[in-house]
C-alpha positions, -999 to 999 in steps of 0.1 A, spaced: -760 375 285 -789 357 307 -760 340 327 -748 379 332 -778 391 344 -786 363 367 -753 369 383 -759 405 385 -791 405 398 -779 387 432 -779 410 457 -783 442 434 -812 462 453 -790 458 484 -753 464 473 -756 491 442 -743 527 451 -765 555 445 -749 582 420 -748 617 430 -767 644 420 -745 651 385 -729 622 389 -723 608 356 -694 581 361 -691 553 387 -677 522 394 -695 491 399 -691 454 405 -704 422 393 -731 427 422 -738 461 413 -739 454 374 -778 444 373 -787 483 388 -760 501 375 -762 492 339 -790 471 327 -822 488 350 -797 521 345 -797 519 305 -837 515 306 -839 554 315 -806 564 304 -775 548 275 -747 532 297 -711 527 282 -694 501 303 -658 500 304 -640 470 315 -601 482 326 -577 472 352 -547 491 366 -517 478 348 -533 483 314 -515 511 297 -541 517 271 -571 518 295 -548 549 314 -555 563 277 -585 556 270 -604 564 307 -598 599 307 -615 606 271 -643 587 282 -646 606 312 -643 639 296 -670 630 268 -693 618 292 -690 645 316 -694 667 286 -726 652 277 -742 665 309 -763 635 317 -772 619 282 -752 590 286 -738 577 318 -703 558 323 -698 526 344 -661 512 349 -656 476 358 -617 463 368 -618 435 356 -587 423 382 -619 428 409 -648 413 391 -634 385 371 -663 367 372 -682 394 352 -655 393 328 -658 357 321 -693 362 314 -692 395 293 -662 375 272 -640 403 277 -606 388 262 -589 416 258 -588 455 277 -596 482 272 -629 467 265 -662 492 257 -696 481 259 -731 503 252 -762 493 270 -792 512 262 -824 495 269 -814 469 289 -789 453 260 -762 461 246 -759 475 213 -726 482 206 -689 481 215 -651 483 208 -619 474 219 -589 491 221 -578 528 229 -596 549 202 -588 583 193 -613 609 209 -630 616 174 -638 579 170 -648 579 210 -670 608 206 -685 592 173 -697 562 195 -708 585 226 -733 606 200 -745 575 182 -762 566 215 -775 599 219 -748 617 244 -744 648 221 -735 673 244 -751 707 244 -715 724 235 -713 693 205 -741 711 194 -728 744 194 -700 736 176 -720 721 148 -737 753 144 -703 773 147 -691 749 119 -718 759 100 -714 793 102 -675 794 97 -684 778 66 -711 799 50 -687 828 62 -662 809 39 -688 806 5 -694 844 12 -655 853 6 -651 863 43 -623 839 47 -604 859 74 -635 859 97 -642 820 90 -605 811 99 -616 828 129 -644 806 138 -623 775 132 -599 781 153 -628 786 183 -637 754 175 -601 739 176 -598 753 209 -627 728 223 -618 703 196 -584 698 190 -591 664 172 -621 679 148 -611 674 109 -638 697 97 -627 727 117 -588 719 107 -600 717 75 -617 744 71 -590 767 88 -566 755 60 -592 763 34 -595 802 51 -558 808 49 -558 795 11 -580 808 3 -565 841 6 -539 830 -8 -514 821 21 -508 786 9 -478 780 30 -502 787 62 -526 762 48 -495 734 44 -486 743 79 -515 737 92 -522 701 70 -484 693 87 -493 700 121 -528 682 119 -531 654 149 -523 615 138 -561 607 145 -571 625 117 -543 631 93 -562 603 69 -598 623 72 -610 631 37 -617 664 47 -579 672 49 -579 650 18 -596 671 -6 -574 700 9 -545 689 1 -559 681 -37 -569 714 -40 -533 728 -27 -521 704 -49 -541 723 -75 -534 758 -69 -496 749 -72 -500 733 -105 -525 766 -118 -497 790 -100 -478 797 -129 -503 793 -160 -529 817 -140 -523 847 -158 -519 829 -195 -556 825 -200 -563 841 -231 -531 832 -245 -541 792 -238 -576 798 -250 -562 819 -280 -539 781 -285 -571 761 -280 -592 777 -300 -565 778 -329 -562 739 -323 -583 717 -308 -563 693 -303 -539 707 -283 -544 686 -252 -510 703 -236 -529 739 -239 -560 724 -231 -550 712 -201 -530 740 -190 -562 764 -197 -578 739 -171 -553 746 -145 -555 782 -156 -591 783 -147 -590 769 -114 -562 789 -99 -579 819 -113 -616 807 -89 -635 791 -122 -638 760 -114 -666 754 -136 -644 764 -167 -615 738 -156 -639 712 -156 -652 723 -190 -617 720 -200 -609 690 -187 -640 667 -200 -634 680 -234 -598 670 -233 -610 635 -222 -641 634 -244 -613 643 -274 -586 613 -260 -592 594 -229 -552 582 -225 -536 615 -237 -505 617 -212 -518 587 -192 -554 597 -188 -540 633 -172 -573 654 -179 -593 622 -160 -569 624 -128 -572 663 -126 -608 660 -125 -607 633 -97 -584 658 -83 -608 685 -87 -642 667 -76 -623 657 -43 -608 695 -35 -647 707 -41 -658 678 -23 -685 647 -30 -719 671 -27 -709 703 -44 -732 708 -75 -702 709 -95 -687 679 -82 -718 662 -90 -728 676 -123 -694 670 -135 -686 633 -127 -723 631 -142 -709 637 -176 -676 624 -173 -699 594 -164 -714 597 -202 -681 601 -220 -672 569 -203 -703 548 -210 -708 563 -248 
């Protein structure tokens, strides 16, 4: 890095461009680099990207950079280097492959990637440096609200919300999430698969629309034994062991919104016989824990226990 900065400092008080008032992105050079990004990054974070014209994946990734940074009003600042025109710089910054990011802030970098990432991953690395736009913020807070609307049964009014937020964040998990969740849970399942189909490829892996699918998943398998819950009890109680009825009473219980009781269920079936049907009542709790997701009180209290059955 010294060999960078000695090379950038030649000539830099002379030769560097002056950004414009809200002015966010520029371009610089290997003579500009000194001003631009290292006595830049001392007042303000600066993501370098290194591109060059016939890079396809540069064409990609520019533009999201551009619009996140823009976005940001002024946090964080953007400085694009072709390498084709500033080889030298290149050399020095190691660059051996494009698109090439880099994130100054205090005069060094601190962190970097490679590659054309999706726009949640780009925004990820914009916010850690502290470029969290003032509309970023407002849609944490409208994801907060969409959500308590959710816990309050006012599921129509929370899908609502979501969608807002899709509308500025096409790419947000948590807000496609969440709008599956609304239309299940009033019951329009196929909505809620619809919407898990159609989700983007950036974030079809996110655990959020993980534990959506488990609890679909769920709800199909509690469909048709929803209304059979004092007739499965009524089995239960007449024999314990009845891991079948047991575990049907389970699904029974969470179709019907009692979680609480299907997890009951389920860790008494497992307390009973750990590898009845291949460990079943262990996987539908798994299944359950994930739908309810990793800091519900439930979630917690219950793989608590299962926890003790396991270690007794």
């Amino acid at each position: 890095m010294n060999s960078i900065l000695g090379a950038a400092n030649t000539g830099a008080n002379d030769a560097a461009a002056v950004t414009p008032a809200g002015g966010w992105i520029k371009d610089s050079s290997t003579a500009t680099f000194m001003a631009d990004v290292i006595e830049a990054s001392m007042q303000t974070p600066v993501v370098v990207d290194f591109w060059a014209p016939w890079c396809g994946p540069c064409k990609q990734l520019g533009p999201t950079l551009e619009k996140i940074v823009n976005e940001a009003k002024g946090a964080v600042r953007l400085v694009k280097i072709n390498v084709d025109e500033n080889q030298q710089l290149a050399q020095q910054m190691r660059i051996q492959s494009i698109p090439a990011v880099y994130a100054f802030k205090g005069g060094r970098p601190v962190d970097g990637f490679m590659g054309a990432l999706p726009e949640t991953q780009v925004r990820q690395f914009v916010a850690a440096l502290g470029g969290t736009a003032p509309e970023t913020e407002g849609i944490k807070e409208a994801l907060a609200e969409a959500q308590a609307l959710l816990e309050q049964n006012q599921a129509e009014d929370a899908a609502a919300v979501f969608s807002q937020v899709l509308e500025t964040e096409p790419e947000n998990a948590e807000a496609y999430a969440g709008l599956a969740k609304s239309y299940l849970a009033q019951g329009d399942k196929d909505n809620a698969r619809e919407i898990l189909a159609n989700a983007p490829d950036a974030i079809k892996s996110a655990p959020q629309l993980a534990a959506v699918k488990s609890a679909l998943e769920l709800a199909d398998a509690g469909a048709q034994a929803s209304g059979n819950i004092a007739e499965l009890a009524d089995k239960v109680a007449k024999d314990p062991k009845d891991h079948q009825a047991r575990f049907d009473l389970a699904l029974a219980h969470y179709a019907a919104g009692a979680p609480d009781k299907a997890i009951d269920e389920l860790l008494e079936s497992f307390r009973r016989d750990r590898n009845w049907n291949e460990a079943a009542a262990r996987a539908q709790l798994l299944k359950i824990f994930e739908a309810l997701g990793p800091t519900h009180e439930l979630t917690v209290g219950g793989r608590r226990r299962l926890s003790s059955i396991l270690f007794s």
